[in-house]
N, C-alpha and C positions, 0 to 999 in steps of 0.2 A: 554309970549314970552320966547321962551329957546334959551338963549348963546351956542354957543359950542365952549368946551371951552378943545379941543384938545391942548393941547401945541406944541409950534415952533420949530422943530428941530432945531440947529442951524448948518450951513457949513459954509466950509470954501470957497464954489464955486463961482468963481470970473465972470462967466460965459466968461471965454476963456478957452473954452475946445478941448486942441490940447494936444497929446501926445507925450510924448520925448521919442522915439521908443526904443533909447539904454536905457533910464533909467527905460524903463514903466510907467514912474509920469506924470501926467497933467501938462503941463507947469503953469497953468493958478490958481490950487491951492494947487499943489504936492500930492495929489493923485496915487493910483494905478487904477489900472479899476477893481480890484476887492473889494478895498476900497471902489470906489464910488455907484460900484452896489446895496454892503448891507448896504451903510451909511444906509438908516433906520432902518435897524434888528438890527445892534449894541448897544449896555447900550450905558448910559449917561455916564459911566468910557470910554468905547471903543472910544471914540467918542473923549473923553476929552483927551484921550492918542494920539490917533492920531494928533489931533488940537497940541498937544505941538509940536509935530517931526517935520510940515510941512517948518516951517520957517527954519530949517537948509536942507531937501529936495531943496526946491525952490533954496537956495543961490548954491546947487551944481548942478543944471542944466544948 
Protein backbone atom coordinates (compact mmCIF):
# COMPACT_ATOMS: atom_id res chain seq x y z
CA UNK A 1 0.00 0.00 0.00
CA UNK A 2 1.45 3.64 -0.95
CA UNK A 3 0.73 6.71 1.44
CA UNK A 4 0.74 9.79 -0.36
CA UNK A 5 2.41 11.70 1.32
CA UNK A 6 1.89 15.24 -0.38
CA UNK A 7 2.35 17.76 2.37
CA UNK A 8 -0.54 20.44 3.77
CA UNK A 9 -0.37 23.58 2.75
CA UNK A 10 -1.15 25.61 5.41
CA UNK A 11 -3.77 28.99 5.19
CA UNK A 12 -4.90 31.24 6.81
CA UNK A 13 -8.57 30.80 5.07
CA UNK A 14 -11.20 31.19 7.39
CA UNK A 15 -13.72 30.28 4.84
CA UNK A 16 -15.55 33.89 4.90
CA UNK A 17 -14.52 34.88 1.71
CA UNK A 18 -16.02 38.45 1.16
CA UNK A 19 -13.87 41.32 -0.02
CA UNK A 20 -13.29 44.74 1.50
CA UNK A 21 -13.41 46.58 -1.96
CA UNK A 22 -11.64 49.86 -0.55
CA UNK A 23 -8.93 47.71 0.93
CA UNK A 24 -8.84 44.72 -1.53
CA UNK A 25 -8.16 42.08 1.66
CA UNK A 26 -10.60 39.25 2.35
CA UNK A 27 -12.34 40.36 5.41
CA UNK A 28 -12.41 36.72 6.29
CA UNK A 29 -8.41 36.07 6.36
CA UNK A 30 -6.80 39.55 5.02
CA UNK A 31 -5.75 38.35 1.99
CA UNK A 32 -5.37 40.16 -1.51
CA UNK A 33 -7.19 38.20 -4.46
CA UNK A 34 -4.04 37.95 -5.96
CA UNK A 35 -2.56 36.50 -2.69
CA UNK A 36 -5.07 33.95 -2.52
CA UNK A 37 -4.83 33.04 -6.25
CA UNK A 38 -1.06 31.91 -6.11
CA UNK A 39 -1.22 30.78 -2.30
CA UNK A 40 0.00 27.56 -3.71
CA UNK A 41 2.84 28.64 -6.21
CA UNK A 42 4.40 30.62 -3.39
CA UNK A 43 7.72 29.14 -1.03
CA UNK A 44 7.18 28.08 2.33
CA UNK A 45 9.02 31.74 3.17
CA UNK A 46 6.16 33.58 0.95
CA UNK A 47 3.74 32.05 2.59
CA UNK A 48 5.31 32.34 6.04
CA UNK A 49 5.80 36.22 5.42
CA UNK A 50 2.47 36.67 4.49
CA UNK A 51 0.98 34.68 7.47
CA UNK A 52 3.01 37.23 9.79
CA UNK A 53 1.36 40.65 7.99
CA UNK A 54 -2.29 39.25 8.18
CA UNK A 55 -3.15 39.86 11.75
CA UNK A 56 -2.24 43.58 11.58
CA UNK A 57 -4.34 43.65 7.80
CA UNK A 58 -7.43 42.15 9.59
CA UNK A 59 -7.27 44.71 12.83
CA UNK A 60 -7.27 47.64 9.86
CA UNK A 61 -10.34 46.56 8.06
Amino acid sequence: MTLNMTPQIQSPCKLICELDLEKGLCKGCGRSREEIARWTRYSDAQRAFIMTELEGRLANL
